[in-house]
C-alpha positions, -999 to +999 in steps of 0.1 A: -414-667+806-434-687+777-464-691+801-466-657+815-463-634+783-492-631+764-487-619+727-503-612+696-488-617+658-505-611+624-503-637+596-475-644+574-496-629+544-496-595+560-465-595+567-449-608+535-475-585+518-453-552+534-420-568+523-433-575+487-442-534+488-403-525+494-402-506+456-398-468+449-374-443+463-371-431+494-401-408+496-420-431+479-410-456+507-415-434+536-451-425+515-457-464+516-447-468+555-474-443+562-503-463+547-490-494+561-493-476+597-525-461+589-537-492+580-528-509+609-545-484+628-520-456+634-530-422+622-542-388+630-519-371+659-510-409+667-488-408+634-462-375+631-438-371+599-409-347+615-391-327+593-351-338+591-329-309+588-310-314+556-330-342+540-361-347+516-372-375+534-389-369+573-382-396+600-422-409+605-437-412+641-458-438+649-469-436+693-490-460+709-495-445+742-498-465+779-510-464+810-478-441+817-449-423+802-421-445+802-411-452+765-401-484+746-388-467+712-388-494+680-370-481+649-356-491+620-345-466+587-363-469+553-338-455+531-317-478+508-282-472+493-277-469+457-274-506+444-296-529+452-331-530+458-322-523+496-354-550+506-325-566+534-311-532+541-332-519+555-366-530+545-371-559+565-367-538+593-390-509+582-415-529+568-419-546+604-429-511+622-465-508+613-466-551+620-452-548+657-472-518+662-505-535+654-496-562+675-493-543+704-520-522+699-543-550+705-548-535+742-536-507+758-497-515+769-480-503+806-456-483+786-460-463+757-442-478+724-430-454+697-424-468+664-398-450+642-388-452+606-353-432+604-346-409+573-311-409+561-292-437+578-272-441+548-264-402+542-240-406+583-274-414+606-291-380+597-327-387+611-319-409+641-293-382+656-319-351+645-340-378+665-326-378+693-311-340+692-348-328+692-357-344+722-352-327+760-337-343+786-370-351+803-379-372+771-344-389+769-349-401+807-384-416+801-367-438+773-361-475+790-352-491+760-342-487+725-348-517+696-331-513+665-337-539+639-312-535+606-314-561+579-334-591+589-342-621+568-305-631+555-305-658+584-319-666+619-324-634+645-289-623+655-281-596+684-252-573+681-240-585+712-207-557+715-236-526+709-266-546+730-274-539+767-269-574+785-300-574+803-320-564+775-302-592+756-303-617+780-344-614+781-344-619+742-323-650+744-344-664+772-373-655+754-359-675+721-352-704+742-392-704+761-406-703+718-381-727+705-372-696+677-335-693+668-310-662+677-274-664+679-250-634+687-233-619+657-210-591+659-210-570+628-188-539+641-170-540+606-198-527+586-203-495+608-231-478+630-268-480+624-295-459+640-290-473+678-257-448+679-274-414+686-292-431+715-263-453+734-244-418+731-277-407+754-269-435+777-303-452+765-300-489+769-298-506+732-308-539+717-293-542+681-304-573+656-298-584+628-293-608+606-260-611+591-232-634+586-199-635+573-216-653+542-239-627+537-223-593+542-213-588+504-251-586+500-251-549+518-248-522+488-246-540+458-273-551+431-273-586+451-298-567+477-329-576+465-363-597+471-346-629+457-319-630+491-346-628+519-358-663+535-387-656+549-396-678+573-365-665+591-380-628+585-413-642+601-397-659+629-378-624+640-413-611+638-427-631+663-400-631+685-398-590+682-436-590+686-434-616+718-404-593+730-419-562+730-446-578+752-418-590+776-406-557+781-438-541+782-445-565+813-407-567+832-401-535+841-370-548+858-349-554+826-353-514+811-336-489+826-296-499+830-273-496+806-244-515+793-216-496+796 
């Protein structure tokens, strides 16, 4: 798998650089994810802010379209609870979008990749399941594959395994093994649903990771959230595999398409 997939990462400074810019409230968050997508080339009718019925904040689109319509979705929220900093929940994960998306942008992909940064996780998964209420059934069918990444940088990659479609799980483990990065499978089914809900209720095959561990789950809504907890040569490692991933997929049909259950 190492030798066939082809795949393309930015530095660690431009990376770290849209961690470091994790302050503000929510729309000043979502306000900051935009610029970070436009400049990593995303904008005009390539970038959408939808309106979320009921919230301040919109869910922000990001598409990079292929050669055809089947759809890899990416998403992650940018809102944050009320203690803490919320820089591990959730904005390791939101600060990735624009990073995956440039990767991938580096030549037109097979499938078309749509990057989305959820509103409202934290108000009962407002803008994921406005998300995917909005879209027809002809949409919903084209989706192969749904990545949700929710609080990275605690620890190594880990997979939800109990929410994650085996065969979309299976190729990330592989693909750890090929680039000698770590993952593990971590169960966190105690701390709730995140945005990947509204889609396996679809029937749309999941991948859910993460990064926490029994160790590190006090961290989640409490002051202790915060710059300080993130390691980030574990965030950068779950970048590169994400980024290395999403090229996988784009490239093996075969694994999209089936759900788990």
């Amino acid at each position: 798998m190492h030798a066939r997939v082809r795949f393309t990462t930015l530095n660690r400074d431009i990376v770290q650089s849209r961690l470091q810019s994790y302050k503000g409230n929510d729309r000043q968050r979502e306000m900051t994810l935009k610029q970070m997508f436009e400049s990593a080339g995303c904008s005009g009718e390539r970038l959408v802010e939808q309106t979320v019925k009921g919230l301040k904040e919109p869910n922000l689109i990001c598409t990079l379209t292929g050669h055809g319509d089947t759809v890899i979705l990416v998403g992650a929220r940018y809102d944050h609870a009320e203690l803490g900093e919320g820089v591990a929940d959730n904005w390791t994960g939101a600060s990735l979008l624009p990073s995956l998306y440039q990767a991938m942008s580096s030549q037109q992909p097979r499938f078309s990749f749509v990057f989305v940064a959820f509103a409202g996780e934290e108000k009962g998964l407002v803008g994921s399941r406005y998300y995917v209420n909005q879209l027809t059934k002809e949409s919903i069918a084209k989706i192969q594959a749904m990545i949700c990444m929710d609080t990275l940088g605690l620890s190594t990659t880990e997979i939800w395994l109990a929410k994650s479609d085996t065969k979309l799980t299976s190729a990330l483990h592989r693909l750890g093994l090929a680039l000698k990065l770590p993952r593990s499978a971590v169960n966190v089914d105690q701390v709730g649903d995140s945005d990947e809900e509204p889609f396996s209720q679809r029937r749309i095959p999941v991948l859910v990771v993460h990064s926490l561990t029994q160790e590190t789950l006090g961290i989640l809504h409490s002051p202790g959230d915060n710059y300080k907890v993130i390691n980030f040569d574990h965030d950068y490692d779950s970048y590169r595999l994400l980024s290395a991933y999403l090229e996988v997929l784009d490239q093996t049909p075969v694994l999209t398409g089936t759900a788990a259950n």
